[in-house]
SEMAR-822023 format. One record per residue (C-alpha): residue number from 1; x, y, z. Coordinates in Angstrom, 1 decimal. Layout:
// residues N
<NUM,<X,Y,Z>>
...
END
This chain:
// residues 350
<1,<111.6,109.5,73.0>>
<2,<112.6,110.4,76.2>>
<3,<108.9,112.2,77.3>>
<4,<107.9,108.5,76.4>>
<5,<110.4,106.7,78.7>>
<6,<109.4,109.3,81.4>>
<7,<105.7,108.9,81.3>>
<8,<106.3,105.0,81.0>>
<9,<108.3,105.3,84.4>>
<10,<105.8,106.9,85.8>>
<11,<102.9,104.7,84.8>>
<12,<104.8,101.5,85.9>>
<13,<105.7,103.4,89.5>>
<14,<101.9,104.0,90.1>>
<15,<101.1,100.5,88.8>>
<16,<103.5,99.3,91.6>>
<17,<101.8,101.4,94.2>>
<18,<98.5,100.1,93.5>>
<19,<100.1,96.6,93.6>>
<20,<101.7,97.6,96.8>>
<21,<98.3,98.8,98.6>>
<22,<96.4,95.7,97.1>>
<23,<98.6,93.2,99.0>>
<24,<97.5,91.8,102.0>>
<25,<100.2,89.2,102.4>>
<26,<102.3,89.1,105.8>>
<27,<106.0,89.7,105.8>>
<28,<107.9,88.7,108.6>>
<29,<112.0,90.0,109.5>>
<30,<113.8,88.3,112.3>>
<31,<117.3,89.3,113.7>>
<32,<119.4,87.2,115.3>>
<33,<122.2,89.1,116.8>>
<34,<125.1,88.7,119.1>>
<35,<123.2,90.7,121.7>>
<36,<119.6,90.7,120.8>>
<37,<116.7,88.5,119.2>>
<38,<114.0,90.9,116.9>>
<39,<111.4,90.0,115.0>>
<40,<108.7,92.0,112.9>>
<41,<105.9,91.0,111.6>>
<42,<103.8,93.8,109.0>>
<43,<101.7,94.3,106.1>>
<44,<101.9,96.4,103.3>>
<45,<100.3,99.8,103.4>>
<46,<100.8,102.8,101.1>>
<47,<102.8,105.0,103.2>>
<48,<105.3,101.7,103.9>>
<49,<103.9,98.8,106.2>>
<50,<102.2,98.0,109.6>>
<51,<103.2,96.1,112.2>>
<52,<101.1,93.4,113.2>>
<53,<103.3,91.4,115.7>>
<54,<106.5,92.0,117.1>>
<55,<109.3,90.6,119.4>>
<56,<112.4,91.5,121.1>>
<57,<114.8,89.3,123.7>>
<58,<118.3,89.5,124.6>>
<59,<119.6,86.2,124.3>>
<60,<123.4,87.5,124.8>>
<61,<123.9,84.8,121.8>>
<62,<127.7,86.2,121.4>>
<63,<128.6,86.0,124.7>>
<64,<132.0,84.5,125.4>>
<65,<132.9,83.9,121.9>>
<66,<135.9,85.7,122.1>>
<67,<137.3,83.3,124.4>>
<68,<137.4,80.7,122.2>>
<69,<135.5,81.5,118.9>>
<70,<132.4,78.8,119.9>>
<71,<129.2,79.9,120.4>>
<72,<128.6,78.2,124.1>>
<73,<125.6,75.3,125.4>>
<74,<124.2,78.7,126.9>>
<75,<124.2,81.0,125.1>>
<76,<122.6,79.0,121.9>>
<77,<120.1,77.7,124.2>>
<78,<118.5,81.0,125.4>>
<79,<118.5,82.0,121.6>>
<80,<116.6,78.8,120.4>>
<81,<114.1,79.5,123.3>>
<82,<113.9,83.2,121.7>>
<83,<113.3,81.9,118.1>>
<84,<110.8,79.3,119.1>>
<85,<108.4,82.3,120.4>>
<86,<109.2,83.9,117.2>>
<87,<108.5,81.0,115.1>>
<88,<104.9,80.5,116.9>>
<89,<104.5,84.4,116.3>>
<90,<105.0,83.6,113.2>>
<91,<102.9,80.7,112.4>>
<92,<100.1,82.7,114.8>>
<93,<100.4,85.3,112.2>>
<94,<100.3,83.4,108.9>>
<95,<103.7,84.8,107.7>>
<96,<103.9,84.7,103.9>>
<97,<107.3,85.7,103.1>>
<98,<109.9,85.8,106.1>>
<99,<114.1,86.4,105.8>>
<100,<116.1,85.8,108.7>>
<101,<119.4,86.6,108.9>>
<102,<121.8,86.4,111.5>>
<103,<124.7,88.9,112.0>>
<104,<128.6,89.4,113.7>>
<105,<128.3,86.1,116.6>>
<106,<127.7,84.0,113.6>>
<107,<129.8,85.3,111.2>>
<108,<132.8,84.9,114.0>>
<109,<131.4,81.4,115.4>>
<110,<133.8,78.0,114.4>>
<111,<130.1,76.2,114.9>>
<112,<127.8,78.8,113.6>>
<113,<126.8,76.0,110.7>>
<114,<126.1,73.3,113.5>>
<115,<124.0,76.1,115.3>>
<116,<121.8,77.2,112.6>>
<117,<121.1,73.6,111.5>>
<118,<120.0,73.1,114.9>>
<119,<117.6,75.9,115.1>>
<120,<116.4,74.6,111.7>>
<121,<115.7,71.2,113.4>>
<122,<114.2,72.9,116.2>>
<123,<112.6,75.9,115.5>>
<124,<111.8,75.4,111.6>>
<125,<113.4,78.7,110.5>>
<126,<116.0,79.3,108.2>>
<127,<118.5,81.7,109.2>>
<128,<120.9,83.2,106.8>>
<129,<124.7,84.6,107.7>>
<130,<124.7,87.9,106.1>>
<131,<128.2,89.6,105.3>>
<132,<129.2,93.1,107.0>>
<133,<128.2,95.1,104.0>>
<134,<125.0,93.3,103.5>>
<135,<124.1,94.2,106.9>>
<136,<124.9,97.8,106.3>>
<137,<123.0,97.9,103.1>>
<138,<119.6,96.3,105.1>>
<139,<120.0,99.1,107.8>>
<140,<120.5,101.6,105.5>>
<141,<117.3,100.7,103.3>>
<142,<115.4,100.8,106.8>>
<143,<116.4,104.2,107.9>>
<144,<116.7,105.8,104.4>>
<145,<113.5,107.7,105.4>>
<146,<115.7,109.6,107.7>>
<147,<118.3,111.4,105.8>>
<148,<116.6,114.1,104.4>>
<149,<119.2,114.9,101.8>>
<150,<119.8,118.7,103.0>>
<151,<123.9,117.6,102.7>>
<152,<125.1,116.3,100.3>>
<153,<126.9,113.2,102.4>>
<154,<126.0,110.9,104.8>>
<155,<127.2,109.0,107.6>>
<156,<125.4,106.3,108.9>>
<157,<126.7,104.0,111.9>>
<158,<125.7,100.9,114.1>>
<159,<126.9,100.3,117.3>>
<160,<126.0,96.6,117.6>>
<161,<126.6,93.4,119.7>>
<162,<129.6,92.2,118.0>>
<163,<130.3,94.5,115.4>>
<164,<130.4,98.3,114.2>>
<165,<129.1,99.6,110.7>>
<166,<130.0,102.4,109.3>>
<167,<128.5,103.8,105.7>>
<168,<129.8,106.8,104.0>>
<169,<127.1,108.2,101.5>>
<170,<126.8,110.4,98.8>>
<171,<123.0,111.9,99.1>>
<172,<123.5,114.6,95.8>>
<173,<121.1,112.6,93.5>>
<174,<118.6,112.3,95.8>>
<175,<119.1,109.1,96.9>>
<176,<121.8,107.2,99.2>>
<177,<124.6,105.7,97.5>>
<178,<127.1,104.0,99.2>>
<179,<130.6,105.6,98.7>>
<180,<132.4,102.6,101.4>>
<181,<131.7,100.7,104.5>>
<182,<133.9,100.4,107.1>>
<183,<133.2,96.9,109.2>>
<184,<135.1,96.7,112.8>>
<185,<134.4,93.0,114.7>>
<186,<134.1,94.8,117.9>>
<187,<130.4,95.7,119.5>>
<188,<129.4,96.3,123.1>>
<189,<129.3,92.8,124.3>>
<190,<133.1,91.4,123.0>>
<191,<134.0,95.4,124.4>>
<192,<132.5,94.6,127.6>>
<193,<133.7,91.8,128.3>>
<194,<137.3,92.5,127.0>>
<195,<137.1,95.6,129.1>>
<196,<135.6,93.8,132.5>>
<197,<131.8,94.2,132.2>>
<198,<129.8,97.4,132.9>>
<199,<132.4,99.6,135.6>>
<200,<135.0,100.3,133.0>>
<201,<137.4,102.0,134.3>>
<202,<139.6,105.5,133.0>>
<203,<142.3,103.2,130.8>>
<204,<140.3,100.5,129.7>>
<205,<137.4,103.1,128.4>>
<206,<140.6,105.2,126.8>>
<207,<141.4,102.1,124.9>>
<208,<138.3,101.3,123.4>>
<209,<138.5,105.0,121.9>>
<210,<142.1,104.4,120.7>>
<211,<141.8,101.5,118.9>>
<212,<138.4,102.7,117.2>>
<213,<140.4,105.9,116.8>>
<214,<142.9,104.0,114.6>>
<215,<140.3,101.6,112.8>>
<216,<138.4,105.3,111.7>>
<217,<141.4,107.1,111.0>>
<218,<142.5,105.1,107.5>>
<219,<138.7,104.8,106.3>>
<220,<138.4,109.2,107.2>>
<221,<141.1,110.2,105.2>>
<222,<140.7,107.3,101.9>>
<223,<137.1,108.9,101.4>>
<224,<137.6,112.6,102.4>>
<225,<135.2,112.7,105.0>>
<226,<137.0,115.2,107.3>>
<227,<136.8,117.7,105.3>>
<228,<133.2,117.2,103.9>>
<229,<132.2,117.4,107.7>>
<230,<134.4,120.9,107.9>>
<231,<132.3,121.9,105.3>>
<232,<129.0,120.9,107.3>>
<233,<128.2,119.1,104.1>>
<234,<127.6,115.9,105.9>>
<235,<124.1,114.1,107.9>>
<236,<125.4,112.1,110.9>>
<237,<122.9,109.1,111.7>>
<238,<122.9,106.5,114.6>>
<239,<121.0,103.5,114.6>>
<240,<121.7,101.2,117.7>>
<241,<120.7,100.5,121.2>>
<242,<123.9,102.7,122.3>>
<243,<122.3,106.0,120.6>>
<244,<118.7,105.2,121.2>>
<245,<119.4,104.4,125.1>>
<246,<121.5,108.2,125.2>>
<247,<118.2,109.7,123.4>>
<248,<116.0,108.5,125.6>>
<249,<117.9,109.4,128.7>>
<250,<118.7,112.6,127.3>>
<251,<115.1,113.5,127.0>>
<252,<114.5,112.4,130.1>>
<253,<111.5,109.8,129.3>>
<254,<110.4,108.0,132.3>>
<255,<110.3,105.4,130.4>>
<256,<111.7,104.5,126.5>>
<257,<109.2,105.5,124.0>>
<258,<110.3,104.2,120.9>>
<259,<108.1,107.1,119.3>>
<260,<109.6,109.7,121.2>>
<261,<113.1,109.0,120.3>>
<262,<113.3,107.7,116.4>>
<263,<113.8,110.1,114.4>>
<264,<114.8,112.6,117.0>>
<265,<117.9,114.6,117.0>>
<266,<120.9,114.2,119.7>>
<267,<123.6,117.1,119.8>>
<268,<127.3,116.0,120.1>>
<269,<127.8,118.0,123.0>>
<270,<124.3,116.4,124.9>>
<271,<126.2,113.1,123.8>>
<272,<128.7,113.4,125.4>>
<273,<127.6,115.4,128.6>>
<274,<124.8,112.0,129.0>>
<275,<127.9,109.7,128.0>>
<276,<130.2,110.7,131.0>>
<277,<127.1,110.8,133.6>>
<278,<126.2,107.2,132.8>>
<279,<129.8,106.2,133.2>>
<280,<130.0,108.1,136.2>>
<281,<126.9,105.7,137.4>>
<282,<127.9,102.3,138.8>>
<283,<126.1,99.4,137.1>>
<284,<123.0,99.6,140.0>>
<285,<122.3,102.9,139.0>>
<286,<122.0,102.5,135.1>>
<287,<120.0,99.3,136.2>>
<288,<117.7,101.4,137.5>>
<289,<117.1,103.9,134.9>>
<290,<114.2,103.3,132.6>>
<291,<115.9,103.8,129.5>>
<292,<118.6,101.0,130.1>>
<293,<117.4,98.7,132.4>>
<294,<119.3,95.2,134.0>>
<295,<120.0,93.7,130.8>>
<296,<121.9,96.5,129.5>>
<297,<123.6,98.1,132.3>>
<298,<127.0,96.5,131.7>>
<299,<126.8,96.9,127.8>>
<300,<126.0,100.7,127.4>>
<301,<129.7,102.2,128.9>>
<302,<131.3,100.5,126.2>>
<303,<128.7,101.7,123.8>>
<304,<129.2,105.0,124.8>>
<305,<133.0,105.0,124.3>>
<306,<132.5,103.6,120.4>>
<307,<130.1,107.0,120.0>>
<308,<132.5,109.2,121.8>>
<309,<135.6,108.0,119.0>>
<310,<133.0,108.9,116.5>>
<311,<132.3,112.1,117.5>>
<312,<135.5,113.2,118.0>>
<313,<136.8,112.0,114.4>>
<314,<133.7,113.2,112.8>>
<315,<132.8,116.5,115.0>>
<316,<129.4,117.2,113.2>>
<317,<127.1,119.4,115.7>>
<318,<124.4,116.6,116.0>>
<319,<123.0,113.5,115.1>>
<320,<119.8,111.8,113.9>>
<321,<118.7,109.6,116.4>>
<322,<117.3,105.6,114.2>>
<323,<115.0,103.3,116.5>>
<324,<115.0,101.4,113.0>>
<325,<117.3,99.9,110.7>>
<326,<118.1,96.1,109.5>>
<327,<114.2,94.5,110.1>>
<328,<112.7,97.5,108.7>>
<329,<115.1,97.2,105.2>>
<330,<114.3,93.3,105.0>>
<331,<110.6,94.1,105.3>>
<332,<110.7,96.9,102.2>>
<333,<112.8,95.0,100.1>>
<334,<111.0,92.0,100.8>>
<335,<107.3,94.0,99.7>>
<336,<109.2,96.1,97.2>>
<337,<110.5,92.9,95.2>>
<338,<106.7,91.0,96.2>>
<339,<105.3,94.1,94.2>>
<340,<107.7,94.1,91.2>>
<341,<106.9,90.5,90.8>>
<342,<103.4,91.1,90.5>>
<343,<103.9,94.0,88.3>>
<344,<106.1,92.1,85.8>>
<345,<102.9,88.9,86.1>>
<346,<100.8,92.1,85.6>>
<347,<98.7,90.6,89.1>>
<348,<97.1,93.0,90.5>>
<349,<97.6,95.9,88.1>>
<350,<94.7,97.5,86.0>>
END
C-alpha cells in the first residue's frame, strides 16, 4: 500500500509540472509598503517563473504616521501616482491573476480603509492588508530557494519600512517550518524619523539597539535559539533593502546589481565594519554612493542599527544575503495553487 501512495505522489507531482510549464497565463504581485511600491509581473516556467515587467518607487507612503496614526494628503498621493503606473503595467501586460497586499503603514493607519477604497476608485486595484505573520510566511515562500538546509534551523529576518520580521525555522525535514514569528512595528522610516533622519547620532543609534535588544531577548530564549546558534546549527538570512544596500557596498559594485548580491553571502564582521563606515558618512556622502542613493540616505543608519542588534543576539559567522522575498512568494503560490486547480479539473494533464 504504501509503494502505491508513493508512486501516486509522484505521478500527480509530474502531472503538476507539466501543468506548470503548459501555462502561459500572467501573474502579477504588487507591494505596497510603508517605504516602497513593487510590482512583478511573470510567467510560469519550469525552473519557477519569468519576469516580464517590473516596477519599483519609493512613495515614503508611512511617512509621518507616527505622529498621529493617519496616513497624510502626501504621502497617499505619491503612492496612488505609483500604483496607477503599476496598474497600466498591468493592463499593458494582460495580467491574469494579480494579489496585492499592503503591509505595516496600513496595518497602523486610523484611515487605511478610506485609503484603499480610494486607490480602488482610482487605480482599479484591490489591495489587501495582510497580518505580520502572513507577511512573513509570503517572504519566506519567496526566499525558500535560499536556505539550503545544511543546519538544521533557520533564521530569517526583514528589515522593512515600518516593521521587522523575524522567523525561527526548523529546516530537519527538508523543508521550512515555522517554529515562531517575532513582529516588532518599528522599520527604518518610523526609526528615522523618531531618531531625527539620516545623521543619528551615538545615543539615539544606541537606543534603537536597546530597545530591539529587549524585543529579541524574550522571543531568543522562549525558542532556544541561542544555543542552536552556539551549536552552529542555525542558517542566518536577510531579506531587506538594509542587507542588500550593505551587500552591495561591501562588494564594492559601482553600481547595485541585483544579480550580484542575491544570494550572496555577508560575514557578521564585514557587517558590521560597512555598518559603522556608513554611519561615519554624513547623509551627502551615502547620497552619493551607488548602492544607496538620495532616496535612501537618511533611512539606511537606522537600518543598520536593527542588523547590528541582530547580530549581536544571534552571533552566527555570516549571512545569506535575499534580493527577494514577499512578491516572489505571492507569485509561486499564486502559479502553484493556478496548477493544482488545473490538476484537480485534470486541464492540461495527459
Amino acid at each position: 500500500m504504501a509503494t502505491y501512495v508513493d508512486r501516486r505522489s509522484r505521478s500527480r507531482a509530474r502531472r503538476r509540472r507539466r501543468c506548470h510549464a503548459s501555462d502561459n497565463r500572467t501573474y502579477a504581485a504588487l507591494d505596497l509598503g510603508t517605504n516602497n511600491c513593487r510590482l512583478l509581473v511573470a510567467r510560469p516556467t519550469d525552473a519557477g517563473f519569468r519576469v516580464i515587467d517590473a516596477f519599483s518607487r519609493i512613495v515614503r507612503l508611512g511617512e509621518g504616521l507616527g505622529g498621529n496614526g493617519q496616513l497624510s494628503e502626501a504621502a497617499m498621493e505619491r503612492t496612488i501616482g505609483a500604483l496607477k503606473i503599476c496598474a497600466d503595467k498591468m493592463r499593458r501586460d494582460r495580467v491574469d491573476q494579480a494579489r496585492s497586499v499592503a503591509t505595516a503603514a496600513c496595518r497602523q493607519a486610523e484611515n487605511c480603509d478610506a485609503f484603499l477604497d480610494r486607490v480602488a476608485a482610482e487605480t482599479g486595484i484591490e489591495i489587501e492588508t495582510i497580518s505580520s505573520t502572513e507577511e512573513a510566511r509570503l517572504a519566506l515562500l519567496g526566499c525558500m530557494p535560499l536556505l539550503d538546509g545544511n543546519e538544521p534551523h533557520g533564521l530569517v529576518f526583514d528589515i522593512g519600512g515600518g516593521s521587522t520580521e523575524i522567523v525561527w525555522l526548523d529546516l530537519s525535514a527538508g523543508r521550512p517550518d515555522i517554529i515562531g514569528c517575532l513582529s516588532m512595528p518599528h522599520g527604518v522610516v518610523n526609526l528615522s524619523e523618531r531618531q531625527g533622519a539620516g545623521d543619528i547620532g551615538d545615543e539615539s543609534y544606541r537606543n534603537i539597539v536597546d530597545e530591539f535588544a529587549a524585543h529579541m531577548a524574550e522571543f531568543c530564549g522562549q525558542h532556544g535559539i541561542g544555543e542552536a546558534v552556539e551549536r552552529r546549527e542555525v542558517q542566518m538570512l536577510g531579506t531587506s533593502g538594509t542587507v542588500t544596500t550593505l551587500a552591495g557596498v561591501n562588494l564594492d559594485l559601482p553600481r547595485y546589481d541585483r544579480a550580484a548580491v542575491d544570494g550572496t553571502f555577508l560575514g557578521a564582521e564585514e557587517a558590521r565594519r560597512v555598518s559603522e563606515r556608513l554611519r561615519a558618512m554624513d547623509d551627502g556622502e551615502r547620497a552619493a554612493h551607488p548602492c544607496i542613493g538620495a532616496e535612501r540616505a537618511d533611512l539606511v543608519v537606522a537600518g543598520c542599527a536593527v542588523l547590528e542588534t541582530i547580530l549581536a543576539r544571534w552571533g552566527v559567522a555570516r549571512l545569506r544575503v535575499a534580493d527577494r522575498g514577499l512578491r516572489e512568494g505571492i507569485l509561486l503560490e499564486l502559479m502553484s495553487r493556478a496548477g493544482s486547480d488545473r490538476v484537480a479539473t485534470g486541464d492540461g494533464a495527459t
